[in-house]
N, C-alpha and C positions, 0 to 999 in steps of 0.2 A: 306691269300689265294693267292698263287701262280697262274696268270694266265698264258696262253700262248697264244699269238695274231696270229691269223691266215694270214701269209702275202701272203702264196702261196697257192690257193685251192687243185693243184693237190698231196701238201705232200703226201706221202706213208702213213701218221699214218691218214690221213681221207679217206682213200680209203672205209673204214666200212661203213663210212656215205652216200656211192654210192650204198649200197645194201640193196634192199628194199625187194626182190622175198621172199615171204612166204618161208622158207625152206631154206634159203641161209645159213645159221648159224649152220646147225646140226653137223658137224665135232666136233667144239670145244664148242659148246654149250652156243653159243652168242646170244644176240638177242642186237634188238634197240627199245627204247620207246621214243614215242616223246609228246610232250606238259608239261606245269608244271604241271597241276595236277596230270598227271601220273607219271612224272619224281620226284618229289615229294614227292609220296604216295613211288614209291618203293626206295627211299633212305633211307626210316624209316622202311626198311625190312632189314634183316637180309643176304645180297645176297656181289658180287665182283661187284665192278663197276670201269670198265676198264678208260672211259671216260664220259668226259662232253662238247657240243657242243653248245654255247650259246651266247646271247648279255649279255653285261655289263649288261643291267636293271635289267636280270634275275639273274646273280651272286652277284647284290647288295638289292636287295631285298629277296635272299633267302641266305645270305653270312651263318648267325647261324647253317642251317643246314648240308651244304656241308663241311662247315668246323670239322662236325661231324662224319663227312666222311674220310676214307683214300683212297681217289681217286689220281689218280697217275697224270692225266692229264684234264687238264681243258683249252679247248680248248676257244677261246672267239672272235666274228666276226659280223657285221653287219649282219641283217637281210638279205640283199642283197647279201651278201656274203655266207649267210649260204643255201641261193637259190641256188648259184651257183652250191652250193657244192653238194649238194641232185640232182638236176637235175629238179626242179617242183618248184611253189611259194607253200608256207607256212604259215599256218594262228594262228604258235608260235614261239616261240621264243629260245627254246630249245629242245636238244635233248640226248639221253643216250646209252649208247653202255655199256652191262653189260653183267654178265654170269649168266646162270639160276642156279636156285637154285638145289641143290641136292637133285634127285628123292626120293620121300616118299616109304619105302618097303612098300608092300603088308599088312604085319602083323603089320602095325605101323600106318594104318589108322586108323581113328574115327570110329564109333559106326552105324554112319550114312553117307551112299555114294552116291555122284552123279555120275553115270557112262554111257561113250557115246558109242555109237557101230555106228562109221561108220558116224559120222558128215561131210558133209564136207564143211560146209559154214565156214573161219573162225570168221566172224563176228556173229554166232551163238553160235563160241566157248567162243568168250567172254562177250557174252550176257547173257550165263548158268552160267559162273565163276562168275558173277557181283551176280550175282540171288542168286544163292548159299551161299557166303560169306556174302550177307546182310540176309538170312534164317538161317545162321549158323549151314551148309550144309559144313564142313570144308573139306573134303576129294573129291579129280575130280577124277574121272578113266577114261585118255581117252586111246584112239588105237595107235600105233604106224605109223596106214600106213592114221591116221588124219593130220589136222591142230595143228601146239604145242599150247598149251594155252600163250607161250611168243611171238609168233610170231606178226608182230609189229601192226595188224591191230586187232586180239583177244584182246590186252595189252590196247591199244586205247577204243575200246568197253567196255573191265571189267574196265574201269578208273583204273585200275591196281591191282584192289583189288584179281586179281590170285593171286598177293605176300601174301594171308591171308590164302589162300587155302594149305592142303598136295595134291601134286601132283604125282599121282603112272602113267608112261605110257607101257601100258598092248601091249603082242605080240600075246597072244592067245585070244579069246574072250571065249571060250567053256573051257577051260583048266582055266583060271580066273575063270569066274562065278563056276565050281566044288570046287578049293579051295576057294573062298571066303562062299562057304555053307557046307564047309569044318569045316570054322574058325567059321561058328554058325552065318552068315548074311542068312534072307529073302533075295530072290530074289525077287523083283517088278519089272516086263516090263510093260514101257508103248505103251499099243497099244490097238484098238479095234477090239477084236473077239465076236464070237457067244457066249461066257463062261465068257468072262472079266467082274472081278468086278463093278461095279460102285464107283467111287473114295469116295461117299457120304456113304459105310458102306464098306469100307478097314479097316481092322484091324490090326495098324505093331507091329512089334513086338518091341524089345530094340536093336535088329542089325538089321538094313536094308540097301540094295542097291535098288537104284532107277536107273532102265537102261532105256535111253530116245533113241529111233533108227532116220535113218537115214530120215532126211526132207524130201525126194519125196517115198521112198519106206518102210518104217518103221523096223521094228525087221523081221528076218526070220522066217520061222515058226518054223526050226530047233533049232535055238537059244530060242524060245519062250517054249521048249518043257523043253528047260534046267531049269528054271524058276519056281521058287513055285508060283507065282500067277502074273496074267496081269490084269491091271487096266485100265479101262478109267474114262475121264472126261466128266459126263452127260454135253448134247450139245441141241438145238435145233432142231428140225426135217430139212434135209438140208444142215446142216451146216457139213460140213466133219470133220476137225480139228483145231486145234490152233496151230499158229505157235511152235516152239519146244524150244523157249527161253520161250512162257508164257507159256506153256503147262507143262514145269518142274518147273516154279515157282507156279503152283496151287497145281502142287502133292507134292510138298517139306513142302509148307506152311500147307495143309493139313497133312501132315505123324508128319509134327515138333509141331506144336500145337494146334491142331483139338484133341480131345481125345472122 
C-alpha cells in the first residue's frame, strides 16, 4: 500500500477536500464521504474512488480492504493536519473523494420504489436511503432540482448504505409517474386527504411506487390526481404527521411484509 504524506496542505490534489457545499460536485459527478464506517461500507461497493484522505491508524487497521481497492491515491496526514485541510475540527479520521455510481435507467428498477418529489432536507435524503436499503426497498427515485443521495451530508445519515440502492434521478415528476404506470407500477402517494386510504387495509399490488412529498407542504393536488391511490398512516386525534424519514419507513415496512 502506497502511501502519500501530506507535507503541504494547500497541494492542488486536496483542493476537493475544501469543498463541502451540497451541490459542489455535480459537473463531474464527485461527491466526498467522510468517517470509517461510511468510507468503508462504500469501498465494498462497486463505484471509482478517486482518493483517500486519512491517518496512519486508519490505513493500518483497514490495510486488507483498500488494498482491494484500485485507488490511485492515498493521501496520509495527522488529524490536525487533516483539520487544516477541511477548514472545521473533525470527530474521524478519514475521508473519501469518489464518483458516483452510474444512474439506474428507469426500466431497470426493482419491482418496488421509493420515490421523493421535492425533499429538500438533505439529511432527510439520507434517512429515506438508510430506511429503504434496510426494508429492501432497493430502487430511490429522486428529483433532479433535490438534494443528490451522494451529497456528503445524505452519505453520512444513510451510513452509506445508498451504495445498496438503484439510483434513477427523474426531471419530470408528472411525465415519470405516466411512464412508470406505463411499465405496470401502482402509484401510492403518501398524503392525507378526505378519500385516502388508511395504510391499515392498502392493498399493493407486485409493482408499486411509494411517492413520499415535500416536508412542510406535502404532494400537490395536481400530482396527487396523477396517482392510483393516496395512503395515510392512522395517527392520533391531533397529532398532524410523522416526520417523512419514519413516515416512509411505516408505509415501506407495511407494503414489504404486512400481507
Amino acid at each position: 500500500m502506497m502511501l502519500t504524506t501530506v507535507e503541504n496542505i494547500n497541494m492542488p490534489e486536496l483542493e476537493i477536500y475544501h469543498k463541502f457545499r451540497e451541490n459542489a460536485f455535480n459537473a463531474d459527478n464527485s461527491f466526498l464521504a467522510d468517517s470509517p464506517k461510511v468510507v468503508n461500507l462504500l469501498l465494498e461497493a462497486d463505484m471509482e474512488i478517486k482518493s483517500i484522505l486519512a491517518t496512519q491508524e486508519y490505513y493500518a487497521q483497514n490495510e486488507a480492504l483498500i488494498e482491494s481497492k484500485n485507488i490511485p491515491t492515498l493521501f496520509v496526514a495527522e488529524k490536525k493536519e487533516m483539520e487544516k485541510i477541511v477548514g472545521h475540527s473533525l470527530h474521524h479520521n478519514c475521508m473519501m473523494h469518489g464518483i458516483r455510481p452510474s444512474e439506474t435507467q428507469l426500466d431497470k428498477l426493482d419491482a418496488h420504489i421509493l420515490m421523493l418529489d421535492a425533499i429538500s432536507s438533505t439529511e432527510n435524503i439520507g434517512s429515506l436511503a438508510r430506511s429503504a436499503a434496510a426494508l429492501g426497498v432497493n430502487s430511490f427515485l429522486v428529483p433532479s432540482n433535490g438534494p443528490h443521495p451522494y451529497g456528503r451530508r445524505a452519505l453520512r445519515v444513510s451510513m452509506g448504505y445508498v451504495s445498496r440502492l438503484k439510483v434513477h434521478v427523474y426531471e419530470d415528476i408528472s411525465a415519470t409517474i405516466q411512464r412508470l404506470k406505463a411499465m405496470g407500477y401502482k402509484i401510492f402517494a403518501a398524503e392525507i386527504t378526505e378519500n385516502s386510504t388508511p395504510l391499515s387495509e392498502v392493498v399493493v399490488s407486485k409493482k408499486w411506487v411509494l411517492l413520499m412529498g415535500h416536508e412542510g407542504y406535502g404532494i400537490s393536488q395536481e400530482i396527487l390526481e396523477l396517482c392510483d391511490e393516496v395512503v395515510h398512516i392512522e395517527m392520533q386525534e391531533g397529532i398532524k404527521s410523522f416526520n417523512v424519514g419514519v413516515a416512509a419507513s411505516l408505509l415501506m415496512y407495511q407494503f414489504k411484509y404486512t400481507k
